[in-house]
MDTraj code that builds the backbone (N, CA, C; nanometers):
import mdtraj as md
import numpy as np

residues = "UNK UNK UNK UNK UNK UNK UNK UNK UNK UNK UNK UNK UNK UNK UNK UNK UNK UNK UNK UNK UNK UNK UNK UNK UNK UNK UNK UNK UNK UNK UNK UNK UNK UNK UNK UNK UNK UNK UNK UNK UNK UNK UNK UNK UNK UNK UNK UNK UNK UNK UNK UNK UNK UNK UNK UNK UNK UNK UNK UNK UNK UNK UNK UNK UNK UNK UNK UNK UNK UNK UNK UNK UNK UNK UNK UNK UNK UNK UNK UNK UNK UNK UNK UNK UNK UNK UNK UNK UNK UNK UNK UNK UNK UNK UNK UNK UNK UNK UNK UNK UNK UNK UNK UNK UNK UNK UNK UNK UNK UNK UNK UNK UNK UNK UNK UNK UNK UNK UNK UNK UNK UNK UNK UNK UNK UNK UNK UNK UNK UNK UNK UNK UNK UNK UNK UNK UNK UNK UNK UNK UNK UNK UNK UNK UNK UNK UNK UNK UNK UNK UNK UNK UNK UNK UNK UNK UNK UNK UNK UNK UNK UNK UNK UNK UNK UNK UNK UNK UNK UNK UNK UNK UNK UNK UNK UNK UNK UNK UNK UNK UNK UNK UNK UNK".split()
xyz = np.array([
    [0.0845, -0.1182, 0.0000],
    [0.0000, 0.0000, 0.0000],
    [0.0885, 0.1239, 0.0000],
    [0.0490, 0.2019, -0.0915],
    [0.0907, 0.3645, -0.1018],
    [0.1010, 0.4001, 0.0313],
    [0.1890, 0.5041, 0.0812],
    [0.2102, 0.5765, 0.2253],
    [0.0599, 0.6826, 0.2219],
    [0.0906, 0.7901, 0.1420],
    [-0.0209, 0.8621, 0.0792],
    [-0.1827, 0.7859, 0.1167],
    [-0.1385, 0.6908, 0.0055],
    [-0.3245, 0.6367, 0.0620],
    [-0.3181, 0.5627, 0.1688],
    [-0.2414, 0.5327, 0.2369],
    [-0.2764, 0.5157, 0.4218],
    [-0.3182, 0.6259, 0.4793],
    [-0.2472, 0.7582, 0.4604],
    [-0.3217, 0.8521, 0.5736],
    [-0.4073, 0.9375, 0.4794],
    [-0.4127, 0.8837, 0.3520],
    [-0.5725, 0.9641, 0.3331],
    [-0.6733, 0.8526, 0.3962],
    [-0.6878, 0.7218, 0.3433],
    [-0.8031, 0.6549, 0.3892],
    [-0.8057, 0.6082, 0.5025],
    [-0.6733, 0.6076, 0.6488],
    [-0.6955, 0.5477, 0.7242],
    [-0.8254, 0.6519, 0.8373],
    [-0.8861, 0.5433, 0.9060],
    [-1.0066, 0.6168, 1.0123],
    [-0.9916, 0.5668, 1.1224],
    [-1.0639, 0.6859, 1.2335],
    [-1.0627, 0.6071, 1.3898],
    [-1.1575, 0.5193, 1.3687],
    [-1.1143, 0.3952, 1.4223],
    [-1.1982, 0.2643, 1.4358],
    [-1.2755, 0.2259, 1.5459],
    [-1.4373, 0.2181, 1.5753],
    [-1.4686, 0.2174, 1.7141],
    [-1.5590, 0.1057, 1.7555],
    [-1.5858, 0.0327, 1.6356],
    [-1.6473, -0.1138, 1.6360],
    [-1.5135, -0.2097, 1.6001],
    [-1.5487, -0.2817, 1.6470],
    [-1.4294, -0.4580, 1.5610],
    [-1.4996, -0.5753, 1.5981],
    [-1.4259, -0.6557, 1.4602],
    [-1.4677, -0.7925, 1.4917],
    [-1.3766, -0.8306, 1.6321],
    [-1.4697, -0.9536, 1.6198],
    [-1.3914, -1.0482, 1.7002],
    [-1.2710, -1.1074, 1.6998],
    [-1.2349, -1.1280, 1.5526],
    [-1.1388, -1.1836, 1.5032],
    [-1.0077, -1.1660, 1.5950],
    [-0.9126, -1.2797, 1.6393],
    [-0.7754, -1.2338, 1.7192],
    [-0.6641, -1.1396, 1.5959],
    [-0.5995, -1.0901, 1.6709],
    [-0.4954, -1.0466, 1.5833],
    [-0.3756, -1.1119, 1.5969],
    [-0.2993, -1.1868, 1.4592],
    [-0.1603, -1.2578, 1.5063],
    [-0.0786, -1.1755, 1.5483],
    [-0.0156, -1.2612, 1.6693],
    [0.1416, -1.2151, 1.7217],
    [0.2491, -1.1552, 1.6329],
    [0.2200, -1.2271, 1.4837],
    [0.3349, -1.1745, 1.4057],
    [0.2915, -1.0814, 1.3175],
    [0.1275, -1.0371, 1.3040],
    [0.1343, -0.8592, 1.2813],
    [0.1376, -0.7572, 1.3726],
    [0.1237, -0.8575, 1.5135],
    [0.1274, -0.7155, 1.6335],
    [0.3245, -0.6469, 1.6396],
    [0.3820, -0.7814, 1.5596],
    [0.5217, -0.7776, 1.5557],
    [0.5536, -0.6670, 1.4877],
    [0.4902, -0.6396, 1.3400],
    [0.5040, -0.5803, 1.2189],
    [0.5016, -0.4206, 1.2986],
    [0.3530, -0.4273, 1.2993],
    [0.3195, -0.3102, 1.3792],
    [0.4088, -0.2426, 1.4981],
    [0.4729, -0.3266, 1.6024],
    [0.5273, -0.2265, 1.6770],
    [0.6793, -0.2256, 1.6268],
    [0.7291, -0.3224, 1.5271],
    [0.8382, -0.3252, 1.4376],
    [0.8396, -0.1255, 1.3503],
    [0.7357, -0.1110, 1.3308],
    [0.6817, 0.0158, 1.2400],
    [0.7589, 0.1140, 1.3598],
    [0.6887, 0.0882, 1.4693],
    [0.7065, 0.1867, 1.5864],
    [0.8180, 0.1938, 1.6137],
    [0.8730, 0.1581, 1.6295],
    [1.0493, 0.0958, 1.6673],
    [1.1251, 0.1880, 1.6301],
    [1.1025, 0.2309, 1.4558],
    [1.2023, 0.2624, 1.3535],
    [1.1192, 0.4408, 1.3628],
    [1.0315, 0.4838, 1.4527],
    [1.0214, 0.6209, 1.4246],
    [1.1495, 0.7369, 1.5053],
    [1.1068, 0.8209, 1.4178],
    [1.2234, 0.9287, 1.4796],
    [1.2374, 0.9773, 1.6358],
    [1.3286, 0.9966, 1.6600],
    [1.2918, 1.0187, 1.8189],
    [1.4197, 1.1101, 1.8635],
    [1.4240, 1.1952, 1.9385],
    [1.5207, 1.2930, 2.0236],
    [1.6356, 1.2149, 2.0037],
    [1.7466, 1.2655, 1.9830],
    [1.8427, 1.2006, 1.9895],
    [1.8786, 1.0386, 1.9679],
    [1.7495, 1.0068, 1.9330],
    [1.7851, 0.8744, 1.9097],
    [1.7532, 0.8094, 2.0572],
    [1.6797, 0.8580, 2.1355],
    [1.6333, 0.8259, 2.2443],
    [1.5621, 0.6721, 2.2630],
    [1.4409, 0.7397, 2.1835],
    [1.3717, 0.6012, 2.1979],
    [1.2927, 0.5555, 2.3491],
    [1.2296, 0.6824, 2.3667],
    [1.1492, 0.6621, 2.4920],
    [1.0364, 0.5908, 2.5508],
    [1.0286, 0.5519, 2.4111],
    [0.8606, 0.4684, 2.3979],
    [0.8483, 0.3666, 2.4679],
    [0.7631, 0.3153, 2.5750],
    [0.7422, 0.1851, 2.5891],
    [0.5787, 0.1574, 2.5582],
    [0.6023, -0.0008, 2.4938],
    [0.4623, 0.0012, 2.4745],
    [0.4029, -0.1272, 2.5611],
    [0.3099, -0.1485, 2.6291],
    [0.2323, -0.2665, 2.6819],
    [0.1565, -0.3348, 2.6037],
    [0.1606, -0.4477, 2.5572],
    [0.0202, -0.5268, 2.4774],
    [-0.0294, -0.5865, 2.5530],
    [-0.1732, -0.5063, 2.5779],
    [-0.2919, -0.5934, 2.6615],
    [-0.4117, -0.6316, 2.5835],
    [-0.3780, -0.7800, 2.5633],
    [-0.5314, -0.8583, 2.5065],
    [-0.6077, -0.9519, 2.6630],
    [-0.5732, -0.9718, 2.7616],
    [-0.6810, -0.9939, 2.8483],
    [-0.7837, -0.9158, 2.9125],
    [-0.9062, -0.9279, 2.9118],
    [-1.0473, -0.9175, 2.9150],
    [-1.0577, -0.8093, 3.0174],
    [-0.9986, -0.8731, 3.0968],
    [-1.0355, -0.8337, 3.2498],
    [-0.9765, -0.6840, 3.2774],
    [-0.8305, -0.6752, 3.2474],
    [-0.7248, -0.5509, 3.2493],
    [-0.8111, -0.4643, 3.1175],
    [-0.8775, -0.4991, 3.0226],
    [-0.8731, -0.4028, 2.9379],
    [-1.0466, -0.3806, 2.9689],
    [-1.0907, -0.4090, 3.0505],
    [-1.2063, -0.3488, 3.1238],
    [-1.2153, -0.2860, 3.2086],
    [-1.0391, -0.2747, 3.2923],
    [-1.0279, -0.1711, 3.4168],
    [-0.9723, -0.0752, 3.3290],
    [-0.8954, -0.0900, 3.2162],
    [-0.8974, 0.0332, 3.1312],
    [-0.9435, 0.0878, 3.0976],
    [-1.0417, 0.0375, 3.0595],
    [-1.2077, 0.1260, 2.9750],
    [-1.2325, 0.2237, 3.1192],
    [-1.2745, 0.1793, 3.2130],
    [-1.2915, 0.2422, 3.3425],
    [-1.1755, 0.4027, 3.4120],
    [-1.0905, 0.3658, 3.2873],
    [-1.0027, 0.4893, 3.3344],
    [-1.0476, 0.6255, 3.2151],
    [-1.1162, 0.5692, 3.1334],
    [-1.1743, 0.6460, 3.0291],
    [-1.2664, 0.7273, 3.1232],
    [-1.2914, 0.8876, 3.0474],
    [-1.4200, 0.9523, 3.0980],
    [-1.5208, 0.9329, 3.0291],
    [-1.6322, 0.9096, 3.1083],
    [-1.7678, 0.8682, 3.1124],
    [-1.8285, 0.9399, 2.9843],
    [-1.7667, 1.0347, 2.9364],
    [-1.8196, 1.0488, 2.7947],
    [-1.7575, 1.0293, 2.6609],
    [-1.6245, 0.9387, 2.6610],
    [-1.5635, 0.8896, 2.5690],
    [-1.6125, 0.8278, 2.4946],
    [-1.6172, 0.8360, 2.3443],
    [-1.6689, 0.7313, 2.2513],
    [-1.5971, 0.6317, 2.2142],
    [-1.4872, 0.6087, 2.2774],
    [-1.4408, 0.4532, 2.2366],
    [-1.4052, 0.3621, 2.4110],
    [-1.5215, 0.4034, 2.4706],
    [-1.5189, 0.3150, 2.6028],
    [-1.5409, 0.1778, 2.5630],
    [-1.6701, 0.1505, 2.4406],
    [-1.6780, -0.0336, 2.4026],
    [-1.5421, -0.0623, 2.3397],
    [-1.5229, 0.0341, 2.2440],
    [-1.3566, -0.0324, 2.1659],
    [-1.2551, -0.0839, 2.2620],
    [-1.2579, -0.0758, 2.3772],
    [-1.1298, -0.0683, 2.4614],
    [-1.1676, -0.2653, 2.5188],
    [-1.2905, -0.2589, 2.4975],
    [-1.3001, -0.4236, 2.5434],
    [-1.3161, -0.5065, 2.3939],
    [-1.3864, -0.4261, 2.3293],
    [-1.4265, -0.5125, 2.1623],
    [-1.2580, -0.5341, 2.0858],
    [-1.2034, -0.4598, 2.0996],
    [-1.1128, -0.4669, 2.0369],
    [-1.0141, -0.5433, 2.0560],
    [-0.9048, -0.6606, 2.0334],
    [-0.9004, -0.7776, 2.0307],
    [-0.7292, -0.7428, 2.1158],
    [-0.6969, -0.6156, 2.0950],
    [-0.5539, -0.5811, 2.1605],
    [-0.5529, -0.4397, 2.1535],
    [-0.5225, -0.4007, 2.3006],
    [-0.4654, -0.2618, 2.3437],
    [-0.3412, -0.2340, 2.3820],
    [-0.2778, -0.1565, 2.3301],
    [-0.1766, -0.0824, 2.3692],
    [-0.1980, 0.0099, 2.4843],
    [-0.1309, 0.0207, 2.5509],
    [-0.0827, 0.0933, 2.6325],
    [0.0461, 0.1872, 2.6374],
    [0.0784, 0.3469, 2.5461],
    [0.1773, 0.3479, 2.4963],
    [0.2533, 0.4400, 2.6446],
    [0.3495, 0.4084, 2.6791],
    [0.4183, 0.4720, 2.7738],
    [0.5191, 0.5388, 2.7380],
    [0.5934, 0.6221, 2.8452],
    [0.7286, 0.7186, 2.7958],
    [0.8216, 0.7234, 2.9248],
    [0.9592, 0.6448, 2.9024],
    [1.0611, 0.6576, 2.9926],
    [1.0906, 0.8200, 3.0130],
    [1.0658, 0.8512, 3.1421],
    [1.0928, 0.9882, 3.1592],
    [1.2456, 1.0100, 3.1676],
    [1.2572, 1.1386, 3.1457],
    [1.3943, 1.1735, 3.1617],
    [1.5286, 1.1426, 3.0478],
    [1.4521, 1.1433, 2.9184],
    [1.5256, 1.0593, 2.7993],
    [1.5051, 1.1761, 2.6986],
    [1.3826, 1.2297, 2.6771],
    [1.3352, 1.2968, 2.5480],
    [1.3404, 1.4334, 2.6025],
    [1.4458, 1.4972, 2.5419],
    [1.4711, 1.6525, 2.5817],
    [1.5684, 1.6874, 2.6806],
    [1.6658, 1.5843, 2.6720],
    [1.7801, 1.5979, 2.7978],
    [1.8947, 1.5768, 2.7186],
    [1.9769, 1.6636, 2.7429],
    [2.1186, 1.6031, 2.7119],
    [2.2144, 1.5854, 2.8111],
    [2.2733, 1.4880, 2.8158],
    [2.3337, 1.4647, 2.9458],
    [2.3198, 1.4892, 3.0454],
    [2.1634, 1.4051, 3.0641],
    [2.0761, 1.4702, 3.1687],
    [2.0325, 1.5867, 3.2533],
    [2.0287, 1.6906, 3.1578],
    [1.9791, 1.7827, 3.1649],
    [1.8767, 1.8240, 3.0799],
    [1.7649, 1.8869, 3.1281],
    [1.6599, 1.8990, 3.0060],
    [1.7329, 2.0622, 2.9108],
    [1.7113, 2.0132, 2.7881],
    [1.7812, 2.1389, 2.6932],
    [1.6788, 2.2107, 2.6467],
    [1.5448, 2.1956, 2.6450],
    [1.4326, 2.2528, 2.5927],
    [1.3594, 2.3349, 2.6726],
    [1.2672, 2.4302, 2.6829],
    [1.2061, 2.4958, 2.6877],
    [1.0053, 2.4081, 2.6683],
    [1.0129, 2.2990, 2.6783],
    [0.9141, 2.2042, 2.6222],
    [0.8973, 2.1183, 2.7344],
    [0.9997, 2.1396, 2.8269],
    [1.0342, 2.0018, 2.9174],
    [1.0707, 1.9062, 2.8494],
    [0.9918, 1.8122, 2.9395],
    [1.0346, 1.6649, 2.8696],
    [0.9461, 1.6903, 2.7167],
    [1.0189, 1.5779, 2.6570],
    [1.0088, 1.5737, 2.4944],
    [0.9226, 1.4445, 2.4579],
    [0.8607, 1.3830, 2.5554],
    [0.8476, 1.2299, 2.5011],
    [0.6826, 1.2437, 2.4379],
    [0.6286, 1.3260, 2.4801],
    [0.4806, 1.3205, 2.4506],
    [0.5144, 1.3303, 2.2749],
    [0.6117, 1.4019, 2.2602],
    [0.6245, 1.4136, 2.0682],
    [0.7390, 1.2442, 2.0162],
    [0.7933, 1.2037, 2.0742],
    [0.8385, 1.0867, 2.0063],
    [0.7681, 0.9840, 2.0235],
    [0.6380, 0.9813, 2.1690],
    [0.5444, 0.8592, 2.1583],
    [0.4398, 0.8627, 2.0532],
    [0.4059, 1.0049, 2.0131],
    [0.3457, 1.0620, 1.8813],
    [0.4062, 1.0067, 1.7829],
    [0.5516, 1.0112, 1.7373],
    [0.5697, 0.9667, 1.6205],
    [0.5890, 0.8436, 1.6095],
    [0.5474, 0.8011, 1.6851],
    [0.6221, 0.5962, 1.6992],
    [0.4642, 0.5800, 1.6938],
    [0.3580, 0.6253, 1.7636],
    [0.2375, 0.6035, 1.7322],
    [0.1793, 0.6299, 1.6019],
    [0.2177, 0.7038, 1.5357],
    [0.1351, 0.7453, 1.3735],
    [0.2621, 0.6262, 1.2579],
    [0.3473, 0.5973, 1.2897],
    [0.3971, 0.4572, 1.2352],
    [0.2963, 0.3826, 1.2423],
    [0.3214, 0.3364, 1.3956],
    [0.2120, 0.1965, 1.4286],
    [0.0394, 0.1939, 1.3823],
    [-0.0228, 0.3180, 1.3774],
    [-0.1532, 0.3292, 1.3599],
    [-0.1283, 0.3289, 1.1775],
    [-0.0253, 0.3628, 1.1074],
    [-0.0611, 0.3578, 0.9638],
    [0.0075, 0.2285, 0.8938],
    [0.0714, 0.1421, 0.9933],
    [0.1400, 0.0196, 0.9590],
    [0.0253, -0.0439, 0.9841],
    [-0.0908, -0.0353, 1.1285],
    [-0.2092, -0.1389, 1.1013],
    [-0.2850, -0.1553, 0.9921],
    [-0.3077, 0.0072, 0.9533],
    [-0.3981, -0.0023, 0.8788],
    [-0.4265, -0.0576, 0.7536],
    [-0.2559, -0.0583, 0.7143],
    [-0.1931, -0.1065, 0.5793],
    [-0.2246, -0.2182, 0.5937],
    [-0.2029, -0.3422, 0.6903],
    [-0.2005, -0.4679, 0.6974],
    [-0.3704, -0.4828, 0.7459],
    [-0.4682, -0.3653, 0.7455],
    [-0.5969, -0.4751, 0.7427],
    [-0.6729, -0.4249, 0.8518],
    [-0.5782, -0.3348, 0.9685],
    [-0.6864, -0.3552, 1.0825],
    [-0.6587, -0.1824, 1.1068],
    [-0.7647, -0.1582, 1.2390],
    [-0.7981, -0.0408, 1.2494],
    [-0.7371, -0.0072, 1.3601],
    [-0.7530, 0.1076, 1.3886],
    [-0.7224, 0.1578, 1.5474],
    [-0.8055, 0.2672, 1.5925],
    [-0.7745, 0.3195, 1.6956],
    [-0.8517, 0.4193, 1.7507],
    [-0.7369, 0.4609, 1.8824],
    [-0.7346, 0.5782, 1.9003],
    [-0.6362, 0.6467, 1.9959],
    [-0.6868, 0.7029, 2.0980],
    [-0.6760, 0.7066, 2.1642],
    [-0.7684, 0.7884, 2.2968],
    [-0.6755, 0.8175, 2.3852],
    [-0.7170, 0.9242, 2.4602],
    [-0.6479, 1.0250, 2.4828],
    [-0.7067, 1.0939, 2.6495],
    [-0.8485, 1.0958, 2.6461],
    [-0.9468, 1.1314, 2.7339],
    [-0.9971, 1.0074, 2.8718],
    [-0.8025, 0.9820, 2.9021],
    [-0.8492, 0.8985, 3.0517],
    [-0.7767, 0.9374, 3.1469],
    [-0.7504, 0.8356, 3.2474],
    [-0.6647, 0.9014, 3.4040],
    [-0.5340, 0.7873, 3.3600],
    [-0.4328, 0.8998, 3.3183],
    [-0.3379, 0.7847, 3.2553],
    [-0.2351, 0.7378, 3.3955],
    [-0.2705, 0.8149, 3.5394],
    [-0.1906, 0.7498, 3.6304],
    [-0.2510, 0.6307, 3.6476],
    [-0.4106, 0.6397, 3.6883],
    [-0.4466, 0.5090, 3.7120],
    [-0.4751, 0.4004, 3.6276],
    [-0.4437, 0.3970, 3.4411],
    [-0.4108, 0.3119, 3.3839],
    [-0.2629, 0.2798, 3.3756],
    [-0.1496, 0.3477, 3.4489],
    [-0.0479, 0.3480, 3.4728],
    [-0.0685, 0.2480, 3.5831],
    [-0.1123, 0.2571, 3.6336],
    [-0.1219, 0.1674, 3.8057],
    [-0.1642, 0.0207, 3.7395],
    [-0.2584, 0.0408, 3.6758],
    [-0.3138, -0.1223, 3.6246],
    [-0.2226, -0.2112, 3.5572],
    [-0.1374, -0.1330, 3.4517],
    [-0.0676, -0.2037, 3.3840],
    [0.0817, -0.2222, 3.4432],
    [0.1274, -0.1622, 3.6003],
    [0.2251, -0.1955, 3.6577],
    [0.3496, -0.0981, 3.6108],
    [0.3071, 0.0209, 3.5396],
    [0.4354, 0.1150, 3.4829],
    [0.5317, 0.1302, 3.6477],
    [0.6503, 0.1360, 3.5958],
    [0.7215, 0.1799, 3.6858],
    [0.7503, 0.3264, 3.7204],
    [0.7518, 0.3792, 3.8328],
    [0.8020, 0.5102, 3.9027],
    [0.8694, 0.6034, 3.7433],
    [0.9308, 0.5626, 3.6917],
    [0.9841, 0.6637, 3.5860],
    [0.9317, 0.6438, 3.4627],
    [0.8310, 0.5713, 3.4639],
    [0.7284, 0.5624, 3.3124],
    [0.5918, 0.6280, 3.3494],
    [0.5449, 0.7010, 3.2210],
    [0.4191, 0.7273, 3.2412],
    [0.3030, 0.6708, 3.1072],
    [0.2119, 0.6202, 3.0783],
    [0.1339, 0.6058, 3.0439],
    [0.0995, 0.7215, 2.9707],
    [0.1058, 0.6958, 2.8310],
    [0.0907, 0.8879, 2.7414],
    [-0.0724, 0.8649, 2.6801],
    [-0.0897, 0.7429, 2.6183],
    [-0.1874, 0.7134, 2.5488],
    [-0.2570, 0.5397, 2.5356],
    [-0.3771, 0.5484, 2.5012],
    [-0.4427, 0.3669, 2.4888],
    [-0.4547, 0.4225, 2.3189],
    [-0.4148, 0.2695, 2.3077],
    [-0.4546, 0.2277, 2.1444],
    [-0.5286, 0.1336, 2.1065],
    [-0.6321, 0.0766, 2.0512],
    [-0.7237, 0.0019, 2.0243],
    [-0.6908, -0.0462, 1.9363],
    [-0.6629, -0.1874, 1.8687],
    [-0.6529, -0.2393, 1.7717],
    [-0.6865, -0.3384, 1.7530],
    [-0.7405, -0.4117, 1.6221],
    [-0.8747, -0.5132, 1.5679],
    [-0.9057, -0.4629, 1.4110],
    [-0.9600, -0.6086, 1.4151],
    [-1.0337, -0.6357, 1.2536],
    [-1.1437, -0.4837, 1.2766],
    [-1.1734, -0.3842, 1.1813],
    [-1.2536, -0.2945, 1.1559],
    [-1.3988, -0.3558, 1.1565],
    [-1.4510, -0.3192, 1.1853],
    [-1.6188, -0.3888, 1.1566],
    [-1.7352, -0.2680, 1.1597],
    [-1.6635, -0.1797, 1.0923],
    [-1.7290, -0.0258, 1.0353],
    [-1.6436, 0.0383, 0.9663],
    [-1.7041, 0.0994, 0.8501],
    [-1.6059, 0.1704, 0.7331],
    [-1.6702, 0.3266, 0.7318],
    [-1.6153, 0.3632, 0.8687],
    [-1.6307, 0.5490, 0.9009],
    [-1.5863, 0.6123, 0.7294],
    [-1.7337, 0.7226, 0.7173],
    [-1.6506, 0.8359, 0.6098],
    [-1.5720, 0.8861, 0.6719],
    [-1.4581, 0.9931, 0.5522],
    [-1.4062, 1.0513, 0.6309],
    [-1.4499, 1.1934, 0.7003],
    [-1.3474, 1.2650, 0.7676],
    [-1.4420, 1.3847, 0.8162],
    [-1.4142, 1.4781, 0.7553],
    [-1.4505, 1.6271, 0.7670],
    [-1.4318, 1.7223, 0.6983],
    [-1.2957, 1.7682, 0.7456],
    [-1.1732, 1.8315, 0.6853],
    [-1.0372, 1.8506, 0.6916],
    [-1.0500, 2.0071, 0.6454],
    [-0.9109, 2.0984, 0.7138],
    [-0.9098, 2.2163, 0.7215],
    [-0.8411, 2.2296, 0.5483],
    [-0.8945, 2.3210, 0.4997],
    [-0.8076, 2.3926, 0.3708],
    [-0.6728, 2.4122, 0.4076],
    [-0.5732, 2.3468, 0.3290],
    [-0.4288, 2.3834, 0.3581],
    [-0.3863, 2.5186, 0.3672],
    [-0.4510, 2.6089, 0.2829],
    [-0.4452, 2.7533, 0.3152],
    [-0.5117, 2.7710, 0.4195],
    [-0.5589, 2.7351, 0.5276],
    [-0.6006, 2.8232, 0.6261],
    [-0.4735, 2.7787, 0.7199],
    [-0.4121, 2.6820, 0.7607],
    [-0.2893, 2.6866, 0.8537],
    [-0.1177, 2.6970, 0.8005],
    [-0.1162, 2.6933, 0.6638],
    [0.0275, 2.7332, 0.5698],
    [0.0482, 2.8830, 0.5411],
    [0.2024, 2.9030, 0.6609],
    [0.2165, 3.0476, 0.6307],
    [0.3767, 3.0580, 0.5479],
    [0.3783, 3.1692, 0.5036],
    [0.5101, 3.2118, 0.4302],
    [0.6298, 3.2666, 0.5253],
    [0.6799, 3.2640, 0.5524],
    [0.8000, 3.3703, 0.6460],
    [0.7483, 3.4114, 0.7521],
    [0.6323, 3.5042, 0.7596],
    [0.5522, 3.5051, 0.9393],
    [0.4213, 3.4444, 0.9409],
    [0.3808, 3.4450, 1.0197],
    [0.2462, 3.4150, 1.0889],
    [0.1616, 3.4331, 0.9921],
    [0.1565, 3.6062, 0.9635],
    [0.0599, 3.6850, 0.8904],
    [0.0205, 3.6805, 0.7727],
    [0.1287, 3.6040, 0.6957],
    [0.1496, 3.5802, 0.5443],
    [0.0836, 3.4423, 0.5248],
    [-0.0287, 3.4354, 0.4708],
    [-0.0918, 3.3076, 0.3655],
    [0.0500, 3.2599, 0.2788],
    [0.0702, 3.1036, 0.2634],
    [0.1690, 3.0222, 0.1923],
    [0.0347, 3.0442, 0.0315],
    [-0.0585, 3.0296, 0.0731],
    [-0.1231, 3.0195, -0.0430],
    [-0.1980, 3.1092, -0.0972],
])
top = md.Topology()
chain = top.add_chain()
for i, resn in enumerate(residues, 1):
    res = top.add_residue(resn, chain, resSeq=i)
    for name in ("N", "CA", "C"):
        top.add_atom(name, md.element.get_by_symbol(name[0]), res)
traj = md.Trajectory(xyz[None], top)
């Protein structure tokens, strides 16, 4: 599959089959993740794969009560749990060099938009969520004192083919030299 037509057609996914997902595309997939760019070559990412029932129902529970992918978090056949070794992304010789703080929320980002457009290529969907209590899905899944829990990922056979949504005109956020200047 074209790169291009992955992130035009890929969608958040919030139904799935049942279907399991093999070990050796969950491989592919966080293989994708592996190889994204990261601070210095840091590599802060940790990721958890949770396919039992039980843990990914105390997850759903860390979701807020008005999240739309509270069923995905049990329907969906494997969750991620993407975490970030603190103290790695935005430090140089352990010191933070940025003005950003820590840096990891942007390299678990880019190791995540690998993994979400490597599923999609191979067949299955995802969905990202964002809107929970990531200490206390931190607590469930056993992160240690210097990891934090950044994001849940949902992944499974699709079993809904979302349109897509409406997208901003590239001229309304492309500027030339300042702010003020339209690129287009």
């Amino acid at each position: 599959m074209d790169l291009m037509e992955a992130i035009l057609k890929r969608r958040s996914i919030r139904k799935y089959k049942r279907d399991l997902v093999s070990d050796g595309l969950l491989e592919k997939i966080l293989e994708s993740a592996r190889w994204a760019p990261s601070w210095a070559n840091t590599q802060c990412w940790r990721f958890i794969v949770v396919k039992d029932k039980a843990l990914k129902e105390k997850l759903r529970d860390t979701l807020t009560p008005w999240n739309p992918g509270r069923n995905a978090m049990v329907d969906a056949p494997v969750v991620i749990v993407a975490c970030a070794e603190l103290g790695k992304s935005g430090f140089r010789r352990g010191e933070q060099v940025t003005d950003r703080k820590d840096w990891y929320m942007f390299d678990v980002a880019l190791a995540l938009q690998n993994l979400t457009l490597t599923a999609y290529s191979l067949g299955l969907g995802t969905l990202h969520i964002g809107a929970f209590d990531a200490n206390e899905a931190g607590k469930i899944v056993s992160v240690p004192d210097n990891v934090v829990a950044v994001e849940l990922v949902a992944i499974g056979y699709p079993d809904e083919s979302p349109e897509p949504r409406e997208r901003n005109e590239i001229k309304t956020f492309i500027y030339k030299d300042k702010y003020s200047t339209s690129y287009f």
